[in-house]
DOMI-465850 format. One line per 5 residues: number of its first residue (from 1); their letters; for each residue x, y, z of N, C-alpha, C, O. Coordinates in steps of 0.001 Angstrom, whole numbers, plus 500000, padded with zeros to 6 digits. Example, Ala and Ser with C-alpha at 12.3 -4.5 7.8 and 13.67 -1.06 7.14 Angstrom:
<nodes>
1> AS> 513190,494310,507800,512300,495500,507800,513200,496700,507800,514236,496681,508465  512850,497750,507080,513670,498940,507140,512900,500030,507870,513409,501138,508039
</nodes>
This chain:
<nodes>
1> XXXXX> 087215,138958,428271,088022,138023,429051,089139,137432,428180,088970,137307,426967  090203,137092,428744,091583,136241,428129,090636,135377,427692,089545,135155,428218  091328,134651,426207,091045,133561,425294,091529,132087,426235,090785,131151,426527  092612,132200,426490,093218,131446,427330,093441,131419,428777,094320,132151,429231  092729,130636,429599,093012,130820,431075,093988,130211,431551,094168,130136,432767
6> XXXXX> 094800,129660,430645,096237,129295,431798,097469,128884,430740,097913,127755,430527  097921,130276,430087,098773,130060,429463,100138,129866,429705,101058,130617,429379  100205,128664,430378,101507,127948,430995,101925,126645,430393,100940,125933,430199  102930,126153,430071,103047,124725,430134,104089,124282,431168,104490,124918,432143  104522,122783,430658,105635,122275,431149,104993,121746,432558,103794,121511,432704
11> XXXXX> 105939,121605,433518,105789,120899,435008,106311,122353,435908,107418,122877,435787  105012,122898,436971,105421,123135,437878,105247,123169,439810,104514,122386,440416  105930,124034,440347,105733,123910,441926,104932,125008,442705,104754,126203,442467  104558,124278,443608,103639,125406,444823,104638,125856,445196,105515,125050,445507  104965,127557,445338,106133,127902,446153,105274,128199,447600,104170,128710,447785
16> XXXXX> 106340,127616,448585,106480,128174,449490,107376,129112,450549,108149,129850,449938  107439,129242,451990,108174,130172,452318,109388,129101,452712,110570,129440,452660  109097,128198,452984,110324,127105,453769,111453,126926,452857,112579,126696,453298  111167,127034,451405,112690,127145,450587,112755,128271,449397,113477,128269,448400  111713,129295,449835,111788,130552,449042,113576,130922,448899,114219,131152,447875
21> XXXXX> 113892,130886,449883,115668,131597,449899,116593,130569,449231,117764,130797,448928  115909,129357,449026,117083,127962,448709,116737,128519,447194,117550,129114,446487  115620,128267,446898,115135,128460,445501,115913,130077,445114,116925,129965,444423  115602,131206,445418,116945,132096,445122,117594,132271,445213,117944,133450,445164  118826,130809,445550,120268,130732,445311,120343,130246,444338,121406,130562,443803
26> XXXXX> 119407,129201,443397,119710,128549,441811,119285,129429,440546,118260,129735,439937  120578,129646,440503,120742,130167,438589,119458,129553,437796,118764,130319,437128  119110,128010,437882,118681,127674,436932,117770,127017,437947,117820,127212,439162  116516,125817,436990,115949,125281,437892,115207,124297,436783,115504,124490,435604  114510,123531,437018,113730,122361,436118,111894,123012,436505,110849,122367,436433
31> XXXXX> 112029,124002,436777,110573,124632,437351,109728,125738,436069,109955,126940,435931  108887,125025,435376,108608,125806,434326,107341,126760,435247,107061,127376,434219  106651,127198,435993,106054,127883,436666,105890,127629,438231,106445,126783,438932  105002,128570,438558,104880,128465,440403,103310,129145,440414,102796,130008,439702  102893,128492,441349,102145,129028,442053,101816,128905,444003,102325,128195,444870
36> XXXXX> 100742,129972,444043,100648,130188,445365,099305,130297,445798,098435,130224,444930  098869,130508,447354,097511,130955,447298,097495,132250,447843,098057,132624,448872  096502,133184,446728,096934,134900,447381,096579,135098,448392,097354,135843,448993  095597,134749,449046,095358,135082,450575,096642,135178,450969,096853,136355,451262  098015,134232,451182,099060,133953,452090,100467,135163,451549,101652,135167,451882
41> XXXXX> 099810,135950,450752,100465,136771,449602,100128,138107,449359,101018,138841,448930  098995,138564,449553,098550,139555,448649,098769,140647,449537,099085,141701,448984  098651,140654,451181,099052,141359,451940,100029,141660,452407,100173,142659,453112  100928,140836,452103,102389,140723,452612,103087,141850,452033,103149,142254,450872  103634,142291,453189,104779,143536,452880,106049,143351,453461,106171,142540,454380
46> XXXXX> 107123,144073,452995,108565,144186,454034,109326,142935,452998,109093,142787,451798  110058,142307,453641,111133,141465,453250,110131,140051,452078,110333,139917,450871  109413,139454,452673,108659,138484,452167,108309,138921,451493,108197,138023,450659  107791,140172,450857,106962,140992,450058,107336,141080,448827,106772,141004,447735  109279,141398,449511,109909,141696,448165,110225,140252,447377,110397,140208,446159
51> XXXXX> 110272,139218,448144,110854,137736,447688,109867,137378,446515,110192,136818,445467  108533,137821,446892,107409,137127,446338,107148,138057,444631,106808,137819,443471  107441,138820,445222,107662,139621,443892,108965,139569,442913,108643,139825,441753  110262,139322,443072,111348,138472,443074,110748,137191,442253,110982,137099,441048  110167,136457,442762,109835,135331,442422,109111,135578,441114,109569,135257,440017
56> XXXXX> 107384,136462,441414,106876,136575,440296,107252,136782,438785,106848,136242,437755  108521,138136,439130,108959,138630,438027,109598,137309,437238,109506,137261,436011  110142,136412,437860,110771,135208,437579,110191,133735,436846,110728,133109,435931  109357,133526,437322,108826,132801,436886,107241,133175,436608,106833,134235,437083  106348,132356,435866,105300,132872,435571,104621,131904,436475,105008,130769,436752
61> XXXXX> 103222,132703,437024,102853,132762,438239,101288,132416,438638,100330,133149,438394  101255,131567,439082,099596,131492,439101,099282,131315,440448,100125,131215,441339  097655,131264,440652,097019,131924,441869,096051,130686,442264,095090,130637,441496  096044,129839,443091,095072,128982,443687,094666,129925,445102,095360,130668,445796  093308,129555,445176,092688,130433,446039,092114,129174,447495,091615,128051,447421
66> XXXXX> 092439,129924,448530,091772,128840,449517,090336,129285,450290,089684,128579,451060  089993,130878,449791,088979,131394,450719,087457,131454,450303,086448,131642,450982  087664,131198,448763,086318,132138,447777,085064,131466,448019,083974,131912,447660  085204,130632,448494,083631,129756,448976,082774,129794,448212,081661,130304,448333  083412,129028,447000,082302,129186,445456,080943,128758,445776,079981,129406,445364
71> XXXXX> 080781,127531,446603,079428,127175,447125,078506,127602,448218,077298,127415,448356  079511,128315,449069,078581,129106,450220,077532,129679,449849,077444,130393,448850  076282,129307,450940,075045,130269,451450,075359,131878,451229,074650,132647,450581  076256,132119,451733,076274,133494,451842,076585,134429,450609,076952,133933,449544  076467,135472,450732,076782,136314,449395,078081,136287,449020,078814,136124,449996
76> XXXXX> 078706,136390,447902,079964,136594,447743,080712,137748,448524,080130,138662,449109  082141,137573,448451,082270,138856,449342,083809,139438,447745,084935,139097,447384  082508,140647,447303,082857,141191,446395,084020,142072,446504,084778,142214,445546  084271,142896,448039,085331,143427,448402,086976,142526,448151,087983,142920,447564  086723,141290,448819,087774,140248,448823,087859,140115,446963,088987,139708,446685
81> XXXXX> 087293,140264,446104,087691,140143,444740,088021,140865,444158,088439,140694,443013  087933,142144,444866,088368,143441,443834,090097,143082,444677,090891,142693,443820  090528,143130,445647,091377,143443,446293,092564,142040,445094,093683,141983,444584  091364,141236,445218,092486,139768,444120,092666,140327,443005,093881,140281,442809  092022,140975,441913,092249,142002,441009,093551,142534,440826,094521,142265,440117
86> XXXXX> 093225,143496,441814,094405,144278,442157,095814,143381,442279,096795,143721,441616  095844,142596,442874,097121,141402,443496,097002,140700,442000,098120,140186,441945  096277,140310,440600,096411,139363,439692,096919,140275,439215,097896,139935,438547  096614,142019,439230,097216,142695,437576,098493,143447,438163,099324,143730,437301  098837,143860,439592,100101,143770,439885,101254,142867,439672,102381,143285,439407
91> XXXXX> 100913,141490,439808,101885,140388,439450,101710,139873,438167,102445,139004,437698  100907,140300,437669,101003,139769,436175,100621,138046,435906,101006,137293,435012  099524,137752,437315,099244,136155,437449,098590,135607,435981,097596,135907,435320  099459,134850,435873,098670,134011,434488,097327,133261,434591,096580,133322,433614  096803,132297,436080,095800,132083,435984,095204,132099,437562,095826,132264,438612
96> XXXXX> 094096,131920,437386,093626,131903,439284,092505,130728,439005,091598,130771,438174  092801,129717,439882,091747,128504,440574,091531,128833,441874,092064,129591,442685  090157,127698,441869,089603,127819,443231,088731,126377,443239,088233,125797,442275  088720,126002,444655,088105,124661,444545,086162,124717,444424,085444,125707,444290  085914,123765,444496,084846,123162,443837,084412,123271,445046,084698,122092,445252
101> XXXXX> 083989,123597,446023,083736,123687,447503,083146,124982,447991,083042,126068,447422  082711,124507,449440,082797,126002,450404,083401,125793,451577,083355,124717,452173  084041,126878,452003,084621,126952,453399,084006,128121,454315,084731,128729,455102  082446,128452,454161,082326,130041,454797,081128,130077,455063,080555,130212,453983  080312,130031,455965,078688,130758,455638,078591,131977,457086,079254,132961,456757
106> XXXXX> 078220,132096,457957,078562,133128,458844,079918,132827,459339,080064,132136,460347  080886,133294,458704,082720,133085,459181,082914,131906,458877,082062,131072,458568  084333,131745,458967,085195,130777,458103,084931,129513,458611,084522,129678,459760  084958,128367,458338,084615,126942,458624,086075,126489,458821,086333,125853,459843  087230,126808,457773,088570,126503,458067,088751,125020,457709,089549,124269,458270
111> XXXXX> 087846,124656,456622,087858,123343,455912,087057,123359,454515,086432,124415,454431  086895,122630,453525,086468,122430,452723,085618,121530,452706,085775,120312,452797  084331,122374,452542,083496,121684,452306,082363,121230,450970,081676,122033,450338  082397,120038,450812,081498,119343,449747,080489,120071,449667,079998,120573,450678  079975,120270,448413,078911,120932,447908,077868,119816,447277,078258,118826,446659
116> XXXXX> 076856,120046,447461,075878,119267,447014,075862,118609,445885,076031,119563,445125  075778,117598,445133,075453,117314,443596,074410,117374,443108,074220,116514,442248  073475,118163,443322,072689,118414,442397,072256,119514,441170,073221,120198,440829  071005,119818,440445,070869,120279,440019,070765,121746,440221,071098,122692,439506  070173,121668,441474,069647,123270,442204,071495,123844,442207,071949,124647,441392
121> XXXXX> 072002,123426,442918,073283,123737,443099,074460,123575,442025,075613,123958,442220  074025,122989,440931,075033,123328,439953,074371,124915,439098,075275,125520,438522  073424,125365,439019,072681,126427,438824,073406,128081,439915,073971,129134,439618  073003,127513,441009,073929,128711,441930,074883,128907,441971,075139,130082,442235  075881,128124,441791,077648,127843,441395,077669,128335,440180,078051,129495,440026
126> XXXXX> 077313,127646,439209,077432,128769,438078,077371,130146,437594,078076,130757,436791  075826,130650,438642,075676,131991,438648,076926,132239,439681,077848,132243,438866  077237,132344,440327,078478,132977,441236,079952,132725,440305,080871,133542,440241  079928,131947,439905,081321,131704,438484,081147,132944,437695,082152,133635,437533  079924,133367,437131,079513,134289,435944,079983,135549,437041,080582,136455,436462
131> XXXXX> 079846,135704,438200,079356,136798,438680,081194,136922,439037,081704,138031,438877  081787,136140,439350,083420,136011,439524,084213,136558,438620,085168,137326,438729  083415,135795,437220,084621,136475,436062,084284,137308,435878,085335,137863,435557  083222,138362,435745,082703,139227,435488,083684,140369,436494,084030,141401,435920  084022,140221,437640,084554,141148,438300,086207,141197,438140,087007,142124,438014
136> XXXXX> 086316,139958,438195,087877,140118,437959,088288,139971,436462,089427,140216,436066  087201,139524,435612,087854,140169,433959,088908,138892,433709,089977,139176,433170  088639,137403,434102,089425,136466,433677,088648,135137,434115,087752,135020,434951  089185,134279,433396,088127,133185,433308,088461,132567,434710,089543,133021,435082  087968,131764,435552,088062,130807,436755,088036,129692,436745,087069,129002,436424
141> XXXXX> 089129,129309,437107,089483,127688,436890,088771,126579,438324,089153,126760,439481  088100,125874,438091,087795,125375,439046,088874,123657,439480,089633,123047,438726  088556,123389,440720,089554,122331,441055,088289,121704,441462,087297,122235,441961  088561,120153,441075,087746,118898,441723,088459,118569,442816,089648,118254,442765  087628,118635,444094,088259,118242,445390,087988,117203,445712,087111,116598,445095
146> XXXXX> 088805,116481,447060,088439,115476,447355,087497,115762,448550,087558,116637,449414  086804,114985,448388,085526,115261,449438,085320,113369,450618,086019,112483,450126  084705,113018,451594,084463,112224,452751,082923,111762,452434,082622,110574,452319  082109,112688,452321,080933,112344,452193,080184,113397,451565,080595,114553,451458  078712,112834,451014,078082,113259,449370,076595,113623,449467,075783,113141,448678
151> XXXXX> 076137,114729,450728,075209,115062,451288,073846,115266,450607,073922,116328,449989  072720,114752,450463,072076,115258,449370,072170,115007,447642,071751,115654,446682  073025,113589,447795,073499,113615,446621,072315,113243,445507,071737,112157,445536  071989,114402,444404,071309,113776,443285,071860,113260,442189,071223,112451,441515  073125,113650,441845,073825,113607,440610,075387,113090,440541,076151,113564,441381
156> XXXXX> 075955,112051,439492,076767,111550,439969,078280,112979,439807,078071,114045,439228  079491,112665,440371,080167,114009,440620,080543,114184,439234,080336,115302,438763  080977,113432,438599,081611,113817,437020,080420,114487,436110,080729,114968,435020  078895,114521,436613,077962,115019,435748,077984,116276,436485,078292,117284,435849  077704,116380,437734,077943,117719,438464,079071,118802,437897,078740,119884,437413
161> XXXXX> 080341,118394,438015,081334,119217,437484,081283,119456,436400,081596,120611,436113  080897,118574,435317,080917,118918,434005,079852,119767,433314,080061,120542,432380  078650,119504,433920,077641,120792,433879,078050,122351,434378,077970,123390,433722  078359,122222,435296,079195,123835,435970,079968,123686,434868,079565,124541,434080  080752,123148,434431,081808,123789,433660,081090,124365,432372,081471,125500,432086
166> XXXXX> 080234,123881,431627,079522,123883,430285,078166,125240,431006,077895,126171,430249  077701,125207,431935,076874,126097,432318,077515,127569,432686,076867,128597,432491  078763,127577,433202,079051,129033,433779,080658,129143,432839,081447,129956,433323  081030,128558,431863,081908,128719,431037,083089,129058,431473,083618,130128,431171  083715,128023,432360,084722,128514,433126,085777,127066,432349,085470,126327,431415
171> XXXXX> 087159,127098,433258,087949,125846,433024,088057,125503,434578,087836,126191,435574  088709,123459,434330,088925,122793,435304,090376,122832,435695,091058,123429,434863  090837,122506,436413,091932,122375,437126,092112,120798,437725,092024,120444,438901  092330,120156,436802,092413,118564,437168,093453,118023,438196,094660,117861,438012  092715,117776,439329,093408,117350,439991,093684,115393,440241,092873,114484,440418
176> XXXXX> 094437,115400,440191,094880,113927,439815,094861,112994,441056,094077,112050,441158  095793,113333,441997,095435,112648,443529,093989,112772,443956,093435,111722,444282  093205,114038,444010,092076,113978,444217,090940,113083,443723,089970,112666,444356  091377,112825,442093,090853,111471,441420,091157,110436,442311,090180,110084,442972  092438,109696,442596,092292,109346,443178,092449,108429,444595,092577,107240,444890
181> XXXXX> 092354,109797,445315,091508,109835,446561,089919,109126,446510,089431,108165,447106  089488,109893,445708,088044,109924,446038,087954,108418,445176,087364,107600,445881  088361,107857,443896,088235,106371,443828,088189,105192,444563,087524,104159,444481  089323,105727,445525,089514,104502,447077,088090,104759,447553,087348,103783,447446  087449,106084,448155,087095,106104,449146,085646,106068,448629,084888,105991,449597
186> XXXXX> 085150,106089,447756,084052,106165,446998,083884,105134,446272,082721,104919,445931  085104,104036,445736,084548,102846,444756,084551,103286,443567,083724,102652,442912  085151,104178,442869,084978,103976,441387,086021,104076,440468,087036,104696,440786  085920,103585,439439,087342,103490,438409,088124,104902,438429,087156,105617,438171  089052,105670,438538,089212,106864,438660,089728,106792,436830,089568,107948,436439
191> XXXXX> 089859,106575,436531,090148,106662,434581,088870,106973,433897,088735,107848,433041  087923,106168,434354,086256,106537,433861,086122,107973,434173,085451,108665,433406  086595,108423,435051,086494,109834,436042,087082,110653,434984,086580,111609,434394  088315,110075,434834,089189,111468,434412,088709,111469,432593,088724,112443,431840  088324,110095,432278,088148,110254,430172,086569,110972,430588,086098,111155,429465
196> XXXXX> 085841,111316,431283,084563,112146,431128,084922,113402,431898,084101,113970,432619  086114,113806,431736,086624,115516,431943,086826,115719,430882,087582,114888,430378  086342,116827,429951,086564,117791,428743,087537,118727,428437,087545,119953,428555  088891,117421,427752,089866,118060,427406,089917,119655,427247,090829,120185,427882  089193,120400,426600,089051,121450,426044,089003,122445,427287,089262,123639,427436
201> XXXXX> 088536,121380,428141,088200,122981,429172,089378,123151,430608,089457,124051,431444  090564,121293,430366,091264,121573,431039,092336,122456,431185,093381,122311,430549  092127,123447,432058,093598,124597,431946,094742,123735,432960,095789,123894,432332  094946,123244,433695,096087,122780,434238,096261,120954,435179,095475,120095,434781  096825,120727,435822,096788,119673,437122,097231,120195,437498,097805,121210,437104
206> XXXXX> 097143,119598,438707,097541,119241,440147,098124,117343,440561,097623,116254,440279  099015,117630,441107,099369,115911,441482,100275,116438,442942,101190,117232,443156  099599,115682,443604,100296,115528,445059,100255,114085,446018,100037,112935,445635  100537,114573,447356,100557,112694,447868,099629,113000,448775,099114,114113,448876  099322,111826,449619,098189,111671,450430,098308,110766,451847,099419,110483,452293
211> XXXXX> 097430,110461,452320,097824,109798,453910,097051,108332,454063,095837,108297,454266  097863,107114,453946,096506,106034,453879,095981,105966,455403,096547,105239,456219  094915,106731,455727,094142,105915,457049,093715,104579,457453,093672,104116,458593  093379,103979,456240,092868,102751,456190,092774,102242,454636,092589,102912,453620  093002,100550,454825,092852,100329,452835,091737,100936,452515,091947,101272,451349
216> XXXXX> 090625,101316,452813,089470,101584,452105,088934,102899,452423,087787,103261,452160  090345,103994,453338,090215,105633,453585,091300,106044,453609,092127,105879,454506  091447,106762,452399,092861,107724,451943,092299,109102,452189,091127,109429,451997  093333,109919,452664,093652,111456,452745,094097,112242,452299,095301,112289,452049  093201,113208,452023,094112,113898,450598,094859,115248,451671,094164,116083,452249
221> XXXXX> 096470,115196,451751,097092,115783,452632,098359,116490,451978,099241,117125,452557  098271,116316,451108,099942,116795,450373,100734,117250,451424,101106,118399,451661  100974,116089,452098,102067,116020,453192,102829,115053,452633,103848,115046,453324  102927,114315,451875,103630,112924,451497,104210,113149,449871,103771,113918,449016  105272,112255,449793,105673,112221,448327,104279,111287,447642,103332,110705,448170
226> XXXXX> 104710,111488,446228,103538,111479,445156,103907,109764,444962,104958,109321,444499  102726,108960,445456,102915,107377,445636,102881,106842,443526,102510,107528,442574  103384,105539,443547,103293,104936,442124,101988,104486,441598,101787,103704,440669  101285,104998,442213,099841,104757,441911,099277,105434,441016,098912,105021,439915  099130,107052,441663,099471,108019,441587,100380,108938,440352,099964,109861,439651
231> XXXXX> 101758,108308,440386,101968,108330,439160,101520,107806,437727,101620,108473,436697  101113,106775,437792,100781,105689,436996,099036,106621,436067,098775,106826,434882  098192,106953,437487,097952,107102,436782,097628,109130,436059,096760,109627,435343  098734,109624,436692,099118,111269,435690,099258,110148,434390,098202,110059,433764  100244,109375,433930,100684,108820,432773,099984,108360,431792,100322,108419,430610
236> XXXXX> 098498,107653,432419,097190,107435,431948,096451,108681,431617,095904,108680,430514  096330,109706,432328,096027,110679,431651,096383,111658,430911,095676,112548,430440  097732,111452,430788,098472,112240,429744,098171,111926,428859,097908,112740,427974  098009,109889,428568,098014,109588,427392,096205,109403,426916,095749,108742,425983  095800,109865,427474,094141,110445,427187,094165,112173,426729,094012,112588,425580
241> XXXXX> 094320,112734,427550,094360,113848,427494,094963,114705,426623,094613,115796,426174  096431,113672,426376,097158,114928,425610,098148,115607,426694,097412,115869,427646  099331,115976,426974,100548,116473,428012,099860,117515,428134,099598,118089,427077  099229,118241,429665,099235,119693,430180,099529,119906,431467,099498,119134,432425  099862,121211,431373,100564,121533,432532,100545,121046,433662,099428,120991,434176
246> XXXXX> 101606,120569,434396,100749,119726,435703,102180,120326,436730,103391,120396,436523  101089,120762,438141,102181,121467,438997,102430,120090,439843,102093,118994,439397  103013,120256,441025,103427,119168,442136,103092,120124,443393,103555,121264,443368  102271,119692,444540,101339,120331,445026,102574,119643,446865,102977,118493,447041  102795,120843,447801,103623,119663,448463,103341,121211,449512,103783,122292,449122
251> XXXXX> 102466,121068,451002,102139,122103,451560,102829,121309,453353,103022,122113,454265  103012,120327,453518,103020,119498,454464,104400,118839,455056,105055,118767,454016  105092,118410,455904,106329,117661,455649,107357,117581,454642,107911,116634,454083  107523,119593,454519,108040,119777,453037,109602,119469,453225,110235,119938,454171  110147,118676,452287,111202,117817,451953,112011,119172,451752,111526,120284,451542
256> XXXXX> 113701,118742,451891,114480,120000,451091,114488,120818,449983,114041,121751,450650  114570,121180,449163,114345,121623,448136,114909,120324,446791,114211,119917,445863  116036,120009,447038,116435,119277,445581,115551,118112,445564,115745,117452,444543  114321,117441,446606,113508,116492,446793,112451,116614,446149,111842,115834,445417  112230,117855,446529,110588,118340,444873,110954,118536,443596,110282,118134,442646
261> XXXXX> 112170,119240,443478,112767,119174,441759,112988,118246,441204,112917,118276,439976  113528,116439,442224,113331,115503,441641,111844,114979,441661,111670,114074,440845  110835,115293,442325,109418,115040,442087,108942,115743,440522,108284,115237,439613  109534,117029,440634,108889,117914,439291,109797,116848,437973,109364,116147,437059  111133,117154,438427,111658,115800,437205,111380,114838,436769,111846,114377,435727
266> XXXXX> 110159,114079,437818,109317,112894,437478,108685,113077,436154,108770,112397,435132  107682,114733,436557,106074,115408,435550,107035,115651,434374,106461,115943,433325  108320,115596,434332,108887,116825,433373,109407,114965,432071,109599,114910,430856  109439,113937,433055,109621,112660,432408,108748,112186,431896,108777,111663,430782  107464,112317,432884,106039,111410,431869,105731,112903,430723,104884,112854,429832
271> XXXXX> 106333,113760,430910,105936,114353,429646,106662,114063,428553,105980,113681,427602  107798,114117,428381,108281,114375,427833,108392,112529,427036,108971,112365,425962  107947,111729,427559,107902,110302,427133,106413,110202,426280,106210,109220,425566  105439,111239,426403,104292,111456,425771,104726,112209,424534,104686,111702,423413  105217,113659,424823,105640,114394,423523,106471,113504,422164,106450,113657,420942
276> XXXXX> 107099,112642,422980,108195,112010,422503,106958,110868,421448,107093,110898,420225  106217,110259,421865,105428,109310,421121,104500,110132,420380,103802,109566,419538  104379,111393,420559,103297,111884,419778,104553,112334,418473,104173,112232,417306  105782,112740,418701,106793,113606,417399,106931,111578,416327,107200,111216,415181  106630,111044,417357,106656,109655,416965,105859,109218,415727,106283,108906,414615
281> XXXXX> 104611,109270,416186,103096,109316,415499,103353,109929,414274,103719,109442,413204  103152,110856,414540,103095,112349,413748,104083,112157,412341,103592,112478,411259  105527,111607,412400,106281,111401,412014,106254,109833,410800,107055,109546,409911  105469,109374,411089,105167,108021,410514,103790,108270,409704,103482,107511,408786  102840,109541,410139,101817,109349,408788,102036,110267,407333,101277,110100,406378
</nodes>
C-alpha cells in the first residue's frame, strides 16, 4: 500500500457540474486540489466524461465516496470496488474517503446512517476497512459524520473512531463542521473532540456550512456559506494540529464560482497565518 494516503496540501474544492465550464475558463485559480464522489463520475461518458478528465489531468484529484456502506449488515459489494480501482488508477486519484456510516442493507437507504458505538462494531468496521484496502491496494480514509441520534450507544464517539482507526490502520478525514454539528446537538466541547483525533493519522478536512433548525438542532447541509464559528474553530485546529489540507465542501445552493474561491481564500488565509507563526517559531530558537 502507498506510505501516504493523501498526498495533497494547501486548500481545496468539491468540483461540481454547475461551474465545471466557469472553472475551465480560468488560466489560474487559488484551488490547490479537487475532489468528487466517483459514483457521480466513474460512469460518465460523452462530453462530461471528457471535462472530468480535463479536470483530473489538472488538478490533483481525490475521491469521497457516498455508497460503500462501511457499516452495513450486508456483505460488501466487492464488484462496486474493483470497478473504483479501475476509476482510482485511470485518474491517477491521490486519495479515496468514505464516511463513518451506512447507507445500504437490502438496497439503498439514500441517507446516512449512524453506526453503533460500540465494541462489537468497531471490530466489524475494521475487518471490512482491512478487507477494502486489501482490494483496492490503498489506504481508506475515513470521515466522522454528523449523526441525530446514538442507537445502542456503548462507547463515547471519539473512542469509537479512534479505535477503528488504530484497529484497521486506516486514516481520518477530519471533518470540521461535522465537529461541530454534532457539539450543538450532542452537548460537547467540539476542541476536546478534535485534540483526541491523532494527528498522525489525519490525511485531510473537510469544512462546510450547515442549516440552524433550532438553537439546540443544527444541520449538517453544505448548502450554506461556512458560518464564523465554524471558522474560528478550522483556526483552533490548525493551531493544534499543525496546517493540513482542508477542502471547502459546498453541494447545495451553490454560489457562482468567484464565491467559493473567496471561501477557499479564507482556508488558504488561516493557513498561511499558521505557516507564517510556525517560520516565526522556528526562526527565534
Amino acid at each position: 500500500m502507498s506510505t501516504s494516503s493523501c498526498p495533497i496540501q494547501g486548500a481545496g474544492l468539491g468540483l461540481r457540474r454547475s461551474f465545471i465550464d466557469d472553472l475551465d475558463k480560468l488560466d489560474e485559480t487559488n484551488i490547490d486540489f479537487m475532489e468528487v464522489a466517483p459514483e457521480n463520475w466513474m460512469e460518465m461518458g460523452g462530453t462530461y466524461g471528457r471535462k472530468f478528465t480535463a479536470m483530473a489531468e489538472r488538478f490533483p484529484m481525490l475521491c469521497h465516496g457516498l455508497s460503500l456502506s462501511i457499516g452495513s449488515p450486508a456483505p460488501l459489494d466487492e464488484h462496486f470496488l474493483q470497478r473504483l480501482k479501475k476509476f482510482f488508477d485511470k485518474h491517477k486519484i491521490r486519495c479515496y474517503s468514505e464516511h463513518l456510516s451506512y447507507c445500504s442493507d437490502d438496497g439503498h437507504l439514500y441517507d446516512l446512517m449512524p453506526i453503533p458505538f460500540t465494541e462489537e462494531a468497531v471490530h466489524y468496521v475494521a475487518d471490512r476497512i482491512k478487507r477494502i484496502q486489501n482490494i483496492l491496494e490503498r489506504r481508506l480514509v475515513i470521515e466522522n459524520v454528523s449523526y441525530y441520534a446514538a442507537p445502542g450507544q456503548e462507547l463515547k464517539e471519539v473512542d469509537f473512531i479512534t479505535a477503528i482507526l488504530q484497529e484497521a490502520d486506516c486514516d481520518l478525514l477530519l471533518d470540521v463542521n461535522n465537529v461541530f454539528v454534532n457539539s450543538i446537538n450532542h452537548r460537547y466541547d467540539p476542541m476536546d473532540y478534535i485534540k483526541a483525533m491523532p494527528t498522525d493519522r489525519v490525511a485531510y478536512m473537510h469544512i462546510a456550512g450547515h442549516y440552524n433548525e433550532d438553537e439546540d438542532l443544527i444541520v449538517d447541509t453544505h448548502g450554506a456559506d461556512v458560518i464564523d464559528p465554524v471558522w474560528d474553530l478550522l483556526n483552533k485546529t490548525y493551531a493544534h494540529h499543525g496546517v493540513l489540507p482542508t477542502l471547502l465542501e459546498r453541494d447545495f445552493n451553490i454560489p457562482p464560482l468567484p464565491e467559493l474561491l473567496s471561501e477557499v481564500s479564507t482556508i488558504h488565509r488561516y493557513q498561511q497565518q499558521h505557516q507564517s507563526k510556525h517560520v516565526t517559531h522556528a526562526s527565534q530558537l
